[in-house]
C-alpha positions as CSV (number, residue, x, y, z in Angstrom):
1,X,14.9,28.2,-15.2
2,X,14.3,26.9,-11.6
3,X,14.3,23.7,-11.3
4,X,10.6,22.1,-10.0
5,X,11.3,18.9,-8.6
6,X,7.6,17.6,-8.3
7,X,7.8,18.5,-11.8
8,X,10.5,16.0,-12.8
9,X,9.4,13.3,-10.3
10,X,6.0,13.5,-11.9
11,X,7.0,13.6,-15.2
12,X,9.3,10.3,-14.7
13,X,7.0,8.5,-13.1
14,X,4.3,9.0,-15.9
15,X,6.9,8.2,-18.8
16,X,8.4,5.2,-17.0
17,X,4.8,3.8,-15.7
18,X,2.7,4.6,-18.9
19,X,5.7,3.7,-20.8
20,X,5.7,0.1,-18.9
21,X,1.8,-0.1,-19.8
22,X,2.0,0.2,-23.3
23,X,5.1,-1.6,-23.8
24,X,3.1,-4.6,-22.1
25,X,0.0,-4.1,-23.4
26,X,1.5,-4.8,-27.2
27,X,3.5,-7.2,-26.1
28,X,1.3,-9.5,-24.7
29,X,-1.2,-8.9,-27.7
30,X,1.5,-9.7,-30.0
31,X,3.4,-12.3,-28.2
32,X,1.9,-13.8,-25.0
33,X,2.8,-12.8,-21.6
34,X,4.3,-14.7,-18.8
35,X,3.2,-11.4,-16.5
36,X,-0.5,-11.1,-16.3
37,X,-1.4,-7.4,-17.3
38,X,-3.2,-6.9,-13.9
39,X,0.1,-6.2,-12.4
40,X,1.8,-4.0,-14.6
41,X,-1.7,-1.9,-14.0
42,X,-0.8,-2.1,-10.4
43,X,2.6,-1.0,-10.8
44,X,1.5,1.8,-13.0
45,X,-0.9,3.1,-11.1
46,X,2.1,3.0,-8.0
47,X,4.0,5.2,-10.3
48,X,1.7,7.4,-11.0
49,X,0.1,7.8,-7.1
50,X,3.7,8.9,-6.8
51,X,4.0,11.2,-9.2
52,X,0.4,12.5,-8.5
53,X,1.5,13.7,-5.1
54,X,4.8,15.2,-6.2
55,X,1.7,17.1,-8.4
56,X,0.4,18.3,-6.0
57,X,3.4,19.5,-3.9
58,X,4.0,21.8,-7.3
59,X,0.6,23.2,-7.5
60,X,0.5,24.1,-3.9
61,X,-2.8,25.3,-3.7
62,X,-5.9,23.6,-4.8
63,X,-7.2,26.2,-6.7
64,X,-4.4,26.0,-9.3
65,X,-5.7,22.3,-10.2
66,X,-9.5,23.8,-11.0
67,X,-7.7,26.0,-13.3
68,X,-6.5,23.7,-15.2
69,X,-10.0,23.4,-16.4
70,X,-10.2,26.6,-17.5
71,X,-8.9,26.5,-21.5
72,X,-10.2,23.3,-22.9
73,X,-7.5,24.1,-25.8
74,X,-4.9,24.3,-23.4
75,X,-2.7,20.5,-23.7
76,X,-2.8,20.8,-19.3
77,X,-6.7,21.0,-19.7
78,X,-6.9,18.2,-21.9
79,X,-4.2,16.0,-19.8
80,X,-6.3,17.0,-16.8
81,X,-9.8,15.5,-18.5
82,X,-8.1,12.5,-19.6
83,X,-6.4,11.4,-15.8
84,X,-9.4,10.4,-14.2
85,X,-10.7,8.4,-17.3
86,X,-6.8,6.8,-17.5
87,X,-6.7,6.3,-13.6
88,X,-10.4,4.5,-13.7
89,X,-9.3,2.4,-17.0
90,X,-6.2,1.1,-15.3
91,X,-8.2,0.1,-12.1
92,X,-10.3,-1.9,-13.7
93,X,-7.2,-3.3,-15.6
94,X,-5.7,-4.1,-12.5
95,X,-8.5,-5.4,-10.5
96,X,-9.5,-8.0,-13.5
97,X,-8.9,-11.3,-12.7
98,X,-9.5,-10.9,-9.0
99,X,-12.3,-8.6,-8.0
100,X,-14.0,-9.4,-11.4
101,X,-12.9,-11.6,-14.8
102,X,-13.5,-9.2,-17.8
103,X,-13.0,-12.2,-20.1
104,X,-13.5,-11.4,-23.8
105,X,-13.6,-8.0,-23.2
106,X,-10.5,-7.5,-21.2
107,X,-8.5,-7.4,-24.6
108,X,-10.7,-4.5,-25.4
109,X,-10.3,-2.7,-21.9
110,X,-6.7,-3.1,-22.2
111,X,-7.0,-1.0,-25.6
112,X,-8.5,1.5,-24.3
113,X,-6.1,1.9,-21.5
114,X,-3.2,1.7,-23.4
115,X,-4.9,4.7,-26.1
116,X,-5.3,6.9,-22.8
117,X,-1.7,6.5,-21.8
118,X,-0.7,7.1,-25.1
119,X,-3.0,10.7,-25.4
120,X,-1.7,11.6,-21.8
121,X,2.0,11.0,-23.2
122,X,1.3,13.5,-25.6
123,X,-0.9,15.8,-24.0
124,X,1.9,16.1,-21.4
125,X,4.6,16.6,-23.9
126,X,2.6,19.1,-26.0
127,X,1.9,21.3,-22.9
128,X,6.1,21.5,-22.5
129,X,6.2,23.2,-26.5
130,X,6.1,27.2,-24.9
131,X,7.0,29.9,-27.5
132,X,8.4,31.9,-24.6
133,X,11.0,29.4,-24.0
134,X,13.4,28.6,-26.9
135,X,14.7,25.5,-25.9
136,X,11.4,24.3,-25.7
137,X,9.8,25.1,-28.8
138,X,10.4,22.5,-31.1
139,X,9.1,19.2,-31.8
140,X,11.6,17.6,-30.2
141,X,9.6,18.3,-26.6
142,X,7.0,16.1,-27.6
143,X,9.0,13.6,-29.2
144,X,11.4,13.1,-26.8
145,X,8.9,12.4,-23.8
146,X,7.6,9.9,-26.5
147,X,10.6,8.0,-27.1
148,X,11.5,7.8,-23.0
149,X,8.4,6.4,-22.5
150,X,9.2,3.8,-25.1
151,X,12.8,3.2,-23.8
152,X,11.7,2.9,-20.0
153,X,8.6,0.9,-21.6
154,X,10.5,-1.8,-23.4
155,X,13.4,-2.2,-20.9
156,X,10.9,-2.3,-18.1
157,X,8.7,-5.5,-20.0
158,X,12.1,-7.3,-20.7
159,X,12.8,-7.1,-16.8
160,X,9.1,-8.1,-15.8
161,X,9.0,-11.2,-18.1
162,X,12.7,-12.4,-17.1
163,X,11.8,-11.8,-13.5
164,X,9.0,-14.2,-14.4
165,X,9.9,-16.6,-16.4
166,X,13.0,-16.6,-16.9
167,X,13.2,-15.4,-20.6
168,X,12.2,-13.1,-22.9
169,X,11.5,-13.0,-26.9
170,X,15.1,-11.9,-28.2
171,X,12.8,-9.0,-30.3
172,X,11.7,-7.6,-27.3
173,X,15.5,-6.8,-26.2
174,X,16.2,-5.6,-29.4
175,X,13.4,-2.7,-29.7
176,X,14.5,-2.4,-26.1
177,X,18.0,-1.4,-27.0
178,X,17.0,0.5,-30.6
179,X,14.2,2.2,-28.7
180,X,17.2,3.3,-26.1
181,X,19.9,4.2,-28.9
182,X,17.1,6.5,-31.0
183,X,16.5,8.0,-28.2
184,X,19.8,9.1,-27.1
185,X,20.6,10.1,-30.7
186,X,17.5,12.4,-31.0
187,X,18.6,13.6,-27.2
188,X,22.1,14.4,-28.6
189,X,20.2,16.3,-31.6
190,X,18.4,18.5,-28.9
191,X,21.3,19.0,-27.3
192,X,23.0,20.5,-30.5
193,X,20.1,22.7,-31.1
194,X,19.8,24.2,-27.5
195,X,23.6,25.7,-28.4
196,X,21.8,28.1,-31.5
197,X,18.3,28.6,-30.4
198,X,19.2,32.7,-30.2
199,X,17.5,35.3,-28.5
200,X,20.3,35.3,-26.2
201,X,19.4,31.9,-24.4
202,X,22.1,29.6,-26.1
203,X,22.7,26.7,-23.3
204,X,26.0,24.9,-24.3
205,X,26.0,22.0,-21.8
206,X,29.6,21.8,-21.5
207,X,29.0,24.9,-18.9
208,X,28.0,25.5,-15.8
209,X,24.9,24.9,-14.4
210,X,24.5,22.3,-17.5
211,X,27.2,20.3,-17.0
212,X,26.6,18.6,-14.2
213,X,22.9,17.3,-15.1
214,X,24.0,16.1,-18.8
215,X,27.0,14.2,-17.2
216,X,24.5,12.3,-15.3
217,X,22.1,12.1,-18.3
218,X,25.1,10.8,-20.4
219,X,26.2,8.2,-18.0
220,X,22.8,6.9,-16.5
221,X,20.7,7.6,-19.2
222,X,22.8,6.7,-22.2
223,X,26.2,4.6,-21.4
224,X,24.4,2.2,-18.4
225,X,21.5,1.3,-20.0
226,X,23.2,0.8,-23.8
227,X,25.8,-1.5,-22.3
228,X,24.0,-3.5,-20.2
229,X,21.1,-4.2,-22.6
230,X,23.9,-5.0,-25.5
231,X,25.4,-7.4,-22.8
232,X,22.3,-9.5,-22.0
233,X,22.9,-11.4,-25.4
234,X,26.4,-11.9,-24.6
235,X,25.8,-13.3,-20.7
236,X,22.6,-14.8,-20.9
237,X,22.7,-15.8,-17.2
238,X,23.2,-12.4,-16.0
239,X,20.0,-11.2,-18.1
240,X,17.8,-10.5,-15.2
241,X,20.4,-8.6,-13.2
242,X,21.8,-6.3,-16.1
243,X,18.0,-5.8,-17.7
244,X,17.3,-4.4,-13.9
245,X,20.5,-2.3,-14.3
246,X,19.6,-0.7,-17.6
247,X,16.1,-0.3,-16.3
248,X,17.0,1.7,-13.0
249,X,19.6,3.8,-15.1
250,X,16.9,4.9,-17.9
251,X,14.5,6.5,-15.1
252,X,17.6,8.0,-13.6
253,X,18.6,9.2,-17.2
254,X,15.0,10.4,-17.8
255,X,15.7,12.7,-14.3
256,X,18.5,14.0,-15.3
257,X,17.6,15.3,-18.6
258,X,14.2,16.4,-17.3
259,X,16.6,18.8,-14.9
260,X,18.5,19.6,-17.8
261,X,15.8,19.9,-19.8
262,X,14.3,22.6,-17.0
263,X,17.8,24.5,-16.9
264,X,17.7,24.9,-20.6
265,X,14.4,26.6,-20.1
266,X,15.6,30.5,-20.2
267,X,13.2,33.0,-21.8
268,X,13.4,35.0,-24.5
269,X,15.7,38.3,-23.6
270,X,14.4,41.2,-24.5
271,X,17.7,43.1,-24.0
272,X,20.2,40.1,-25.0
273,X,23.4,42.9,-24.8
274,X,22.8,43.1,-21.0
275,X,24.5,40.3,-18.9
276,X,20.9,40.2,-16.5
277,X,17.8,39.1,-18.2
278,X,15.8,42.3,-17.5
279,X,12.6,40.4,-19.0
280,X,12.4,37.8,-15.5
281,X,8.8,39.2,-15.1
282,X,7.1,39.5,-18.6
């Protein structure tokens, strides 16, 4: 399949920003935070201004985006509905506390917000599950966009609050790096079944155009940010640095199995003994 680049900007952007939102949102309600959540709204919303535009770039013209209301059953309909709701929520999130002080109620807000990232996660990653492409039919879609958002997520908060303060609950490094490892075993798994899916669009990453995408995906995505999150208990003093490391590597990772993830993306043949796909158009 042809790789859309909007597509995988967007799509990084909205794991590795909502991700960061969530991550934060627990982890000040369960341990305190030394970065007020007003500014992991702002950084969200950054990320996702960025991959909005890169949005748009992909749908071209602007009558494409009013389709997108046209099947309210359709998981790009409901992802659509729920954006401007999201956006609005993590305004407000990231104006409290200067243009206004939500007080007992900004617990609440952040809730909600963090519910809406959550549905968008899996609105986005439900839309991905096609029939017509093999690769992507299979649970795995959905929980894999889950899981990077996580990763990103937790290594993102670790960074923030060592940026901060200087430290960071040792359990929050730890989900960090178990969050990282899951995912990269359930991305190896994926990878395994993309070699049998049948209907003449095996993918066996070892091959050309694969192989150059799942190197990066193994080295950024997997090695880098493994490593360097496993090596913040040994060098304490280097924590900020190699959480910042680990961080940058997981959205590269996250890139370069989104492209690998759009390679894999054949259709279905419907004459697998010919060498051509002669099904490009159906």
């Amino acid at each position: 399949m042809q790789i859309h680049w909007p597509l995988v900007i967007s799509t990084v952007c909205q794991r590795v920003g909502l991700g960061l939102f969530i991550c934060a949102f627990v982890g000040q309600v369960y341990a305190g935070s030394p970065v007020p959540l007003s500014v992991v709204a702002w950084i969200t919303l950054a990320l996702l201004a960025v991959g909005g535009i890169a949005s748009v770039f992909h749908l071209q013209r602007p009558q494409r985006f009013f389709n997108a209301f046209s099947n309210l059953k359709s998981h790009l309909t409901q992802e659509a509905l729920i954006t401007p709701f999201l956006g609005v929520a993590l305004l407000v999130c990231a104006l409290n506390g200067t243009l206004f002080d939500l007080g007992v109620a900004t617990a609440f807000v952040g809730a909600v917000t963090a519910i809406l990232a959550g549905a968008f996660l899996v609105c986005t990653g439900l839309a991905y599950q096609m029939g017509s492409r093999p690769a992507w039919n299979t649970p795995f879609v959905l929980v894999l966009f889950l899981l990077t958002a996580l990763e990103a997520g937790a290594i993102g908060v670790a960074v923030l609050w060592l940026a901060a303060a200087g430290l960071v609950p040792t359990m929050f490094v730890v989900i960090a790096l178990v969050s990282t490892v899951v995912c990269v075993i359930v991305q190896a798994a994926y990878v395994v079944r993309m070699r049998s899916v049948g209907y003449g669009v095996n993918v066996d990453v070892m091959e050309e155009p694969y192989r150059g995408p799942f190197a990066t995906w193994l080295a950024a995505g997997a090695v880098v940010p493994v490593v360097c999150l496993a090596l913040v208990f040994v060098v304490p003093s280097a924590a900020v640095a190699l959480a910042a490391v680990a961080w940058a590597a997981s959205a590269v990772g996250i890139a370069a199995w989104t492209v690998l993830f759009f390679k894999g993306a054949r259709k279905v043949k419907m004459f697998p003994m010919y060498p051509v796909d002669l099904n490009l158009d159906m």
